[in-house]
C-alpha positions, 0 to 999 in steps of 0.5 A: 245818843241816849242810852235809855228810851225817850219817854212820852204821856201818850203815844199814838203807834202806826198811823197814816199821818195826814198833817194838815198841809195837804200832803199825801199820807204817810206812816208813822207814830207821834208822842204827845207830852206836855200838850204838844206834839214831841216827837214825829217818825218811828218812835220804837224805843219810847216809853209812854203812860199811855200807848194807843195802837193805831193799826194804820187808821188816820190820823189829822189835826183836830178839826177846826170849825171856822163857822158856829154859833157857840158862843153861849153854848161853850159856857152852858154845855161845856162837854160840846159833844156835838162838835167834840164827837165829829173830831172837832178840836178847835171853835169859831163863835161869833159869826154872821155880826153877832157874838155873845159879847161885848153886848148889852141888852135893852130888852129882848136880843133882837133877831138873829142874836136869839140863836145865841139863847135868850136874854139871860144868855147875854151876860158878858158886858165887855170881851174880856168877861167873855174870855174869863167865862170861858176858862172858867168853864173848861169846854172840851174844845178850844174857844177862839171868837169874833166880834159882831157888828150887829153885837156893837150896834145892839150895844150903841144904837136905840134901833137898828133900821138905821145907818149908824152915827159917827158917834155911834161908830166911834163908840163901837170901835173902843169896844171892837178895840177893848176886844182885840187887845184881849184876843179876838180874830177879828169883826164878823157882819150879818149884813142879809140881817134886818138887824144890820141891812140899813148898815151901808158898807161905810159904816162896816168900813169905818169899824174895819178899820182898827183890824189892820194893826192888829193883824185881825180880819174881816168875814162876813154873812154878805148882804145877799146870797140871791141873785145880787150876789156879785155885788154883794162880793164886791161889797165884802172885798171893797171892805177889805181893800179899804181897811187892808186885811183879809176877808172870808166870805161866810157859808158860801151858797148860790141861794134861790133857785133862780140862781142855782148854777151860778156858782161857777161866776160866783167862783169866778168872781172869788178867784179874781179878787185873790189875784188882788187882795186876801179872800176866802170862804167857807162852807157847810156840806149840805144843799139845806141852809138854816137860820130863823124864820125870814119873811123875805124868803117865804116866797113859796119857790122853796120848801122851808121846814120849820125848827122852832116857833115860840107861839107855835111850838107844836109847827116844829118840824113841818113845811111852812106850805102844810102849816099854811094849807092846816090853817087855810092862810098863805104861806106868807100869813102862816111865817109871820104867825110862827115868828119867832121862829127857826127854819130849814131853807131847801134852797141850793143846788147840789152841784154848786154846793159840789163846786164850791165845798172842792174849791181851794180856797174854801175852808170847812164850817158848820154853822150848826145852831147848838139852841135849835131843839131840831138843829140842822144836821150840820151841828153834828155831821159837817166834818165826818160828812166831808170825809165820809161822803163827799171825799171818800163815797163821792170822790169828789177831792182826795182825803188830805185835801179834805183835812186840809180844808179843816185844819191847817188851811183854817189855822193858817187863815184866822191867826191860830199859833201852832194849830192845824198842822202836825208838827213837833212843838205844836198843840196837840189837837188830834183826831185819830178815824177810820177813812173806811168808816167814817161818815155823818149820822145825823139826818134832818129827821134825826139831826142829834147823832154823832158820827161814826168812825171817829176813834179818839180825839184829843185836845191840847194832849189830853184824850177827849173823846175814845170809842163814841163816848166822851171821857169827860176830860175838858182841856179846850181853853180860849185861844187869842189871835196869833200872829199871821206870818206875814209870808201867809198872807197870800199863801195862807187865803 
């Protein structure tokens, strides 16, 4: 027995511990030393340089958003307020195809690549530049990353309305390669993207095929998410079984109105493939999609709010329908004026929203667009909105299951070591909120507002975040693909 008290750099005293599993609540008090979780249970007798009295608020796994587009963001802005301030711990970049790196550019980042910044943003030729970026700026949160195929393509192709070459395919491998020994989780697709549609399911295939043996994955924003969903599924596990690893089906949605309701075939379709194969899916709490300005969807069945247009930048905010009728064109003639440009899609339903976001297999993601100047509310609400509205006002799952779907079950899924979950001997990711309390503050009309209700955050051990304000500490850190016990790989989709 030691006769003198144990001694810690934090204490956090009387929680209710929610661990990331799933499991029910319980009281207790945790140490933090070294940027790991020491200790777990009734710590009366321990001595810490900093002791935080909890008085029975939760206490969670730093959120871990598997979905963003931060890629950039986390080199030129590196306090990441908007994810840091909703108890994010850990980010996700390089989804929907495209990543920040490897990429070359020939001229200006074809469409989607300009939500990641302009020209000047890309500078990172080769993964481990990326990686080195990264450290060097010491984001307030931790950098995990994927690599998109639209990315590789920019990189190897004259132009993207085409299927890409063997030889072109071979030289995006050595890349996807380069980057995997260096870390990454593995190949992201866009594949709705005009950038990456000529794309057939062989080519993604055939560059999915080094993931295996790294013990990497597959996800994917699938060819569609109107009414040839299904297929579009079908495509995205077909790509898996061929290079054996698991898929997570991006922001999950019934869009259109004409398939609203269908979330439950779409469900359907998912559970029958997790019998055969690893898959899951995330999804962002919100009825209301957003990326840029797409022709094909300017059908006028939806109203579409506009965020950003580089000719008309005075348009931001308004219905592309009152921007047609001010100029007396069609709504058609009115969107093809305005790109580039960014928008806000109404188009799901609240209900398969409801029934997806409560599925099991479903994780929690934002796919907040940080260089939006009128960015969705999802950049800085996701999580608290899950939390606050969904599982505490709505009802609609229990709170551990809610964390569980943005920790441990996220951790578990992409391959973080010793995140998501609140061990002893793991990283000290935390976030301490008030359950009454908590809940999203941004709007579509004021979309910049941190949430309410959450108190402290910290990464890797060190307090990030107390009381609505950064501390102006930053100890998030590029985080390399872990192992995935192999026990997981169903239990963990």
């Amino acid at each position: 027995m030691h006769s003198h008290p144990e001694a810690a750099d934090t204490l956090i005293v009387d929680v209710q511990l929610y661990d990331g599993t799933g499991a029910p609540p319980v009281e207790r008090d945790i140490a933090l030393r070294n940027g790991k979780i020491a200790a777990i249970g009734n710590l009366s007798n321990w001595l810490a340089e900093e002791v935080i009295e909890a008085n029975g608020q939760a206490l969670a796994p730093g959120f871990i958003d598997v979905h963003t587009h931060d890629d950039t963001h986390v080199v030129r802005a590196p306090q990441m307020l908007p994810k840091l301030s909703q108890g994010v711990t850990t980010v996700i970049v390089g989804n929907c195809g495209i990543s920040a790196s490897p990429v070359t550019l020939k001229g200006d980042p074809p469409d989607p690549m300009n939500l990641l910044g302009e020209r000047d943003a890309f500078r990172y030729p080769t993964f481990a530049a990326y990686v080195e970026a990264v450290n060097a700026a010491q984001p307030a949160v931790n950098v995990a990353a994927l690599i998109g195929h639209t990315a590789l393509r920019n990189n190897q192709m004259d132009r993207l309305d085409r299927a890409a070459s063997a030889s072109e395919i071979q030289a995006m491998c050595a890349q996807l390669e380069e980057a995997l020994k260096h870390g990454a989780l593995g190949l992201s697709s866009g594949l709705a993207y005009g950038s990456a549609f000529a794309a057939p399911a062989e080519e993604v295939m055939a560059l999915a095929e080094p993931l295996a043996a790294a013990g990497a994955l597959y996800t994917t924003h699938m060819r569609t998410e109107f009414d040839a969903i299904l297929d579009a599924m079908d495509e995205a596990y077909r790509i898996g079984r061929h290079a054996r690893v698991p898929v997570v089906i991006s922001h999950l949605k019934c869009a259109g109105p004409s398939n609203w309701g269908r979330s439950t075939e779409v469900l359907a379709s998912l559970e029958g493939a997790r019998r055969m194969q690893p898959v899951g899916c995330d999804c962002y709490p919100y009825n209301r999609s957003s990326s840029t300005l797409d022709l094909k969807q300017v059908t006028g069945d939806i109203d579409i709010t506009i965020t950003w247009s580089t000719p008309h930048p005075e348009m931001a905010g308004k219905l592309v329908k009152e921007i047609a009728a001010e100029w007396g064109v069609s709504q058609q003639e009115a969107a093809a004026r305005l790109k580039p440009a960014g928008a806000v899609y109404h188009n799901m339903s609240e209900e398969d929203v409801r029934r997806i976001l409560s599925h099991p297999a479903t994780m929690v993601g934002s796919d907040g667009l940080p260089n939006d100047p009128l960015p969705h509310p999802r950049l800085w609400g996701a999580f608290p909105r899950v939390l606050g509205h969904y599982a505490r006002d709505a009802q609609l799952i229990p709170l551990e299951e809610a964390v569980r779907k943005m920790t441990g079950l996220s951790a578990r899924r992409f391959g973080l070591a010793q995140r998501g979950e609140i061990h002893i001997g793991y990283h000290a990711d935390l976030v301490l909120f008030d359950p009454a309390r908590v809940r999203d503050a941004a709007t579509f009309d004021n979309p910049q507002q941190p949430a309410d209700g959450i108190e402290a955050v910290w990464v890797n051990g060190v307090l990030s975040y107390r009381s609505g304000q950064a501390t102006g500490e930053r100890a998030g850190r590029f985080v390399a693909r872990g192992a995935r016990s192999l026990g997981d790989a169903h239990g963990a989709f």
